[in-house]
C-alpha positions as CSV (number, residue, x, y, z in Angstrom):
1,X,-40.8,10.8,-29.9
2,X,-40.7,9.6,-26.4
3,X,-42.6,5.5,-25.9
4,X,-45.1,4.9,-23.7
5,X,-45.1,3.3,-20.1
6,X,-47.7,0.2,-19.7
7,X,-48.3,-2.0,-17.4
8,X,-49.3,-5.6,-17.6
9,X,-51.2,-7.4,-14.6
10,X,-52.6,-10.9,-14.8
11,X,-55.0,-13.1,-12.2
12,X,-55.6,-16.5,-13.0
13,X,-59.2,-18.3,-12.5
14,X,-58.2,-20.3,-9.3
15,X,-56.9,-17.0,-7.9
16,X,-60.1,-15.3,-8.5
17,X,-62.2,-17.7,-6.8
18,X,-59.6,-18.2,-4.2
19,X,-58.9,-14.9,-3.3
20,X,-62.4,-13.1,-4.3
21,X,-61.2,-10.4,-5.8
22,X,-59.8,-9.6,-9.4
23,X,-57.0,-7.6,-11.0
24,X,-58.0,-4.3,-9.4
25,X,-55.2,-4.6,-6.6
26,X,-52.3,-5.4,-9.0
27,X,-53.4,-2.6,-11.1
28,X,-53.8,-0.4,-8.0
29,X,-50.0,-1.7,-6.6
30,X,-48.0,-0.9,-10.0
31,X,-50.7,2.7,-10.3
32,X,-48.8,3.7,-6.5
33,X,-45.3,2.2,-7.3
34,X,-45.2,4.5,-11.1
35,X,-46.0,7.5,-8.9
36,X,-43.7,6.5,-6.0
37,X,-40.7,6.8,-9.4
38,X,-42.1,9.3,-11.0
39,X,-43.3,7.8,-13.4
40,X,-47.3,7.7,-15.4
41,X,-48.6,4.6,-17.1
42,X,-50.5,5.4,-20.6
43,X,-51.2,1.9,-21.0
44,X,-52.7,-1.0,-19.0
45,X,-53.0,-4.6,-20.2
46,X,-55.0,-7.1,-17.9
47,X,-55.4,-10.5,-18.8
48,X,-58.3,-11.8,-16.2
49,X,-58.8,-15.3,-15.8
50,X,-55.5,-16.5,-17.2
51,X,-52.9,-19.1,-16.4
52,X,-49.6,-18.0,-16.3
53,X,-48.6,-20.6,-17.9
54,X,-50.0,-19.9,-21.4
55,X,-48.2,-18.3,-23.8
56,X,-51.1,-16.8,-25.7
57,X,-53.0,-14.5,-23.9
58,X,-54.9,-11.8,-25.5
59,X,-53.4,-8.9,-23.8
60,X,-49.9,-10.6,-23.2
61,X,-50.1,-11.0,-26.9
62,X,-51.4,-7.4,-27.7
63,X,-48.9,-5.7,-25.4
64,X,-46.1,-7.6,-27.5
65,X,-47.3,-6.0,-30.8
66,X,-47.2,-2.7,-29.1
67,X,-43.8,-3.3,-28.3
68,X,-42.8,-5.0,-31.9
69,X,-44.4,-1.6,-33.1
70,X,-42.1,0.9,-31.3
71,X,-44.8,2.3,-28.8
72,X,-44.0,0.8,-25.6
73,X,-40.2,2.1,-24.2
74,X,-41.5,0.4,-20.7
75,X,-43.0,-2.2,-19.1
76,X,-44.2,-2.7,-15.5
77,X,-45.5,-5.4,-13.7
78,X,-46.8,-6.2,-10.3
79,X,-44.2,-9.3,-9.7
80,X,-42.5,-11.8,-11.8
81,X,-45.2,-14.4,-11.4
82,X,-47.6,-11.8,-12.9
83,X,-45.7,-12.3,-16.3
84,X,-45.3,-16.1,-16.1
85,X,-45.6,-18.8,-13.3
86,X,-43.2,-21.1,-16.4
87,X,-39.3,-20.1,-16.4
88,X,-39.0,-21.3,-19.9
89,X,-42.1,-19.1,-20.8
90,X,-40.7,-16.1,-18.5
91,X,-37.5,-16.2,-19.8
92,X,-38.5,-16.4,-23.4
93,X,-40.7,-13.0,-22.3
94,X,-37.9,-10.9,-21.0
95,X,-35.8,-12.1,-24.1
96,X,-38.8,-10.7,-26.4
97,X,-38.6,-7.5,-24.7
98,X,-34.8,-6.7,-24.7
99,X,-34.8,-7.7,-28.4
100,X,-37.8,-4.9,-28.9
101,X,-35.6,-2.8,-27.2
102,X,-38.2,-2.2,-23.6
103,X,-37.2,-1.9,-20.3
104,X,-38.8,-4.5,-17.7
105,X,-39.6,-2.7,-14.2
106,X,-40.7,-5.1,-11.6
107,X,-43.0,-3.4,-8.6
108,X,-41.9,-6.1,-6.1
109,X,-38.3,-5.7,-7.1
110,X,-37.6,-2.1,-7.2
111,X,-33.8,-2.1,-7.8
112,X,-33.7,-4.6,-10.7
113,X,-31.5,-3.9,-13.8
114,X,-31.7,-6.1,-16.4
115,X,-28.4,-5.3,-18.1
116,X,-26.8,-6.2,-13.8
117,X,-25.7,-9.8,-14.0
118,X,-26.6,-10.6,-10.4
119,X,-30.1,-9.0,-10.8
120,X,-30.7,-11.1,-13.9
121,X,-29.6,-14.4,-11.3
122,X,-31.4,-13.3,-9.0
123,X,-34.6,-13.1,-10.8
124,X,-34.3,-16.3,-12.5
125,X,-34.3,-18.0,-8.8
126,X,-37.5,-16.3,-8.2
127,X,-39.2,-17.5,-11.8
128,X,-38.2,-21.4,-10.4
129,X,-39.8,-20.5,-7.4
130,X,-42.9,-19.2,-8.8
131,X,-42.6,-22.6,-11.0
132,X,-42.6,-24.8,-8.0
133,X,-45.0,-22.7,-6.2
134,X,-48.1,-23.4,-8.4
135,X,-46.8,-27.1,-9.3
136,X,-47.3,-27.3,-5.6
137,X,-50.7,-25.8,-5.8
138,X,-51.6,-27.7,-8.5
139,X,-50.6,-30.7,-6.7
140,X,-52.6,-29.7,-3.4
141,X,-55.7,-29.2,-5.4
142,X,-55.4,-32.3,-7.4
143,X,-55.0,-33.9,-4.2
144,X,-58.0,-32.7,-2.8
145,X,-60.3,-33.5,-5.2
146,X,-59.1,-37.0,-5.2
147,X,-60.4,-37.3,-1.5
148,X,-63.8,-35.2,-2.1
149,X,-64.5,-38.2,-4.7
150,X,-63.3,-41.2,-2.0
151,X,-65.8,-39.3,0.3
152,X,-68.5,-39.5,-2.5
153,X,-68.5,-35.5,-3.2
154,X,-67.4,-34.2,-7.1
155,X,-64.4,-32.7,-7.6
156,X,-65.0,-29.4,-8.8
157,X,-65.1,-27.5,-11.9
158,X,-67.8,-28.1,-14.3
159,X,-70.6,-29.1,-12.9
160,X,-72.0,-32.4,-14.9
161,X,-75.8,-31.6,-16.8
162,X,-78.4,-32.9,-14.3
163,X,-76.8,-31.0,-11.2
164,X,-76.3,-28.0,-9.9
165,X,-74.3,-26.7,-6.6
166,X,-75.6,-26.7,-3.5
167,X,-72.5,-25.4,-1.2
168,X,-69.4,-27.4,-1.7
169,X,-71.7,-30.3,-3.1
170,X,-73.9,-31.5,-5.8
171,X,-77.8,-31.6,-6.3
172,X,-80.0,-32.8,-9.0
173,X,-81.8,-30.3,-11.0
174,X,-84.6,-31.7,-12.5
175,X,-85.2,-29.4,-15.0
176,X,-82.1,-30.6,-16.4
177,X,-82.3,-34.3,-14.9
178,X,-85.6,-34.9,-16.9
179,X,-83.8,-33.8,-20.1
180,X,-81.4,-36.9,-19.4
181,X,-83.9,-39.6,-18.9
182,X,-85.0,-38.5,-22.2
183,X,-81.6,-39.2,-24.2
184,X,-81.2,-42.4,-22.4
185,X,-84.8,-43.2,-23.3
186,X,-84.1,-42.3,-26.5
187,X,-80.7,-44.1,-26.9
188,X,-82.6,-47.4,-25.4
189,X,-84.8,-47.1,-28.6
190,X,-81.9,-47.4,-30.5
191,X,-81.1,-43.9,-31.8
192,X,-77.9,-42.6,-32.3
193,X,-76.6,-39.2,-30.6
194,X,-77.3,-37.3,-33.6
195,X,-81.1,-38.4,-34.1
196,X,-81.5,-37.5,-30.2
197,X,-79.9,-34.3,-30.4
198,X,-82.1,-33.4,-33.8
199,X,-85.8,-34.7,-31.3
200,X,-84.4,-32.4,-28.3
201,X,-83.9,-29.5,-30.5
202,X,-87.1,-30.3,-32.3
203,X,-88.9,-29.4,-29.2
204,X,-87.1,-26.7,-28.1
205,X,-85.4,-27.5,-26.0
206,X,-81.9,-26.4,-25.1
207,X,-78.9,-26.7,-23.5
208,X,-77.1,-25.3,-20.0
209,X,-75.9,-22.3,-22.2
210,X,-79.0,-21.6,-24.4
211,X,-77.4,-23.1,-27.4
212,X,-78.9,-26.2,-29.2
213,X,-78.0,-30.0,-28.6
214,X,-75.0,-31.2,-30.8
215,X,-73.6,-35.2,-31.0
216,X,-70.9,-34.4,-29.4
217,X,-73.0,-33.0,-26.1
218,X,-75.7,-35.7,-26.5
219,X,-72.6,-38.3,-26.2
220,X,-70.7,-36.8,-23.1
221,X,-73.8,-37.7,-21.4
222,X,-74.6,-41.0,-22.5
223,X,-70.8,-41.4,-21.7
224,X,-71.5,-40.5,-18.2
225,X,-73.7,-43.7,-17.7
226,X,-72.3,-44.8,-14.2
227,X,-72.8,-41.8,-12.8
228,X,-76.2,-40.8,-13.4
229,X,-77.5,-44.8,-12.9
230,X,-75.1,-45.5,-9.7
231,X,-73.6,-42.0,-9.0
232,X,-70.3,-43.0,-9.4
233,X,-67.9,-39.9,-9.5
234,X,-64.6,-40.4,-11.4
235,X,-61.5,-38.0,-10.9
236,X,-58.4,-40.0,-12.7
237,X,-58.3,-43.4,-11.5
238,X,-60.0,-42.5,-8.2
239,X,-64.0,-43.6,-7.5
240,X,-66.1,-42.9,-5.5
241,X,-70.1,-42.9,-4.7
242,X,-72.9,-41.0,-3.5
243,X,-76.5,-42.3,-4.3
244,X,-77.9,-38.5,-3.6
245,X,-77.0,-37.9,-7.4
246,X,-79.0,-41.0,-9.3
247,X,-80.8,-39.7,-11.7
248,X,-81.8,-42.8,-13.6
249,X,-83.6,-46.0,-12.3
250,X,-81.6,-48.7,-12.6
């Protein structure tokens, strides 16, 4: 009985929002490279959103039990950093699959053999490329956060309760920043997290993602003191200010 050819594609969050689109162009690129050998894919996998530096990703995973099962014969992927941006983690992938007995085709490398000594070189240089390439992103973007907060701006990522994006910067949203004078009320009365969660949820009211108020949450914020009395901004051991984000009277 002849195995199935499948494809695995992967886009990670940052490349998402940098690049505005998802995993539609790697999945058309290996769709035209099959046909251009003559070959059809019966299977995709798509992990969307996922680092290539993680191990366990849900369709990684799943396409690895496909293999360990005897139903995959073949794997394609877009290019090597699709699989892993980690050589340890890559190589430890391509061992996987030789052990389940699959061939690796890689779009961007159209002559690879695995069992050629040379190719198998060769494609280890380009995994510690792909490593050093998103250390140096990482390092770019960890660099530029730290002079957003010297210039008083936040980071990025999650935005903190009590704001909301306007652009590249931050806002208060009352909705949310009225909601926060009320826990640090509440604290300054002496109650404890879990007390002010229990009033909060006791009058309905909820959180950023509809769920109710839990310790933990009501702590994070009464953590975030300095910020929402002085709007100081933390990123590691850089600080900076912006008094556009005080929320509570000092």
């Amino acid at each position: 009985m002849a195995k199935d050819i499948a494809a695995y594609c992967r886009v990670s969050t940052l490349e998402q929002k940098k690049n505005g689109y998802g995993i539609e162009i790697q999945v058309r690129d290996v769709t035209l490279f099959a046909q251009s050998q003559g070959l059809f894919i019966h299977r995709f996998y798509r992990d969307e959103g996922a680092s290539g530096t993680r191990e366990r990703r849900r369709e990684l995973q799943r396409l690895l039990r496909d293999c360990r099962g005897g139903r995959i014969g073949r794997v394609i992927i877009p290019s090597l950093d699709r699989l892993s941006r980690d050589v340890r983690l890559a190589e430890n992938l391509f061992y996987q699959f030789e052990q389940f007995g699959v061939q690796v085709v890689i779009a961007d490398m159209p002559s690879y053999n695995g069992k050629d000594r040379k190719d198998v070189m060769i494609r280890q240089i380009r995994e510690a490329i792909a490593e050093e390439n998103r250390k140096d992103i990482i390092e770019r973007l960890w660099k530029g956060r730290q002079e957003r907060v010297r210039r008083g701006l936040a980071p990025g990522g999650n935005v903190p309760y009590g704001y909301q994006r306007n652009g590249k910067g931050l806002v208060i949203f009352q909705e949310e920043a009225n909601m926060v004078r009320m826990i640090f009320e509440l604290a300054e009365r002496g109650q404890g997290a879990s007390q002010i969660a229990r009033a909060l949820n006791d009058k309905g009211l909820e959180r950023r993602n509809g769920k109710p108020w839990t310790q933990r949450q009501v702590t994070a914020i009464l953590q975030r003191q300095a910020l929402y009395r002085e709007g100081v901004i933390r990123y590691g051991e850089v600080v900076g200010q912006s008094g556009g984000l005080t929320v509570l009277e000092h």
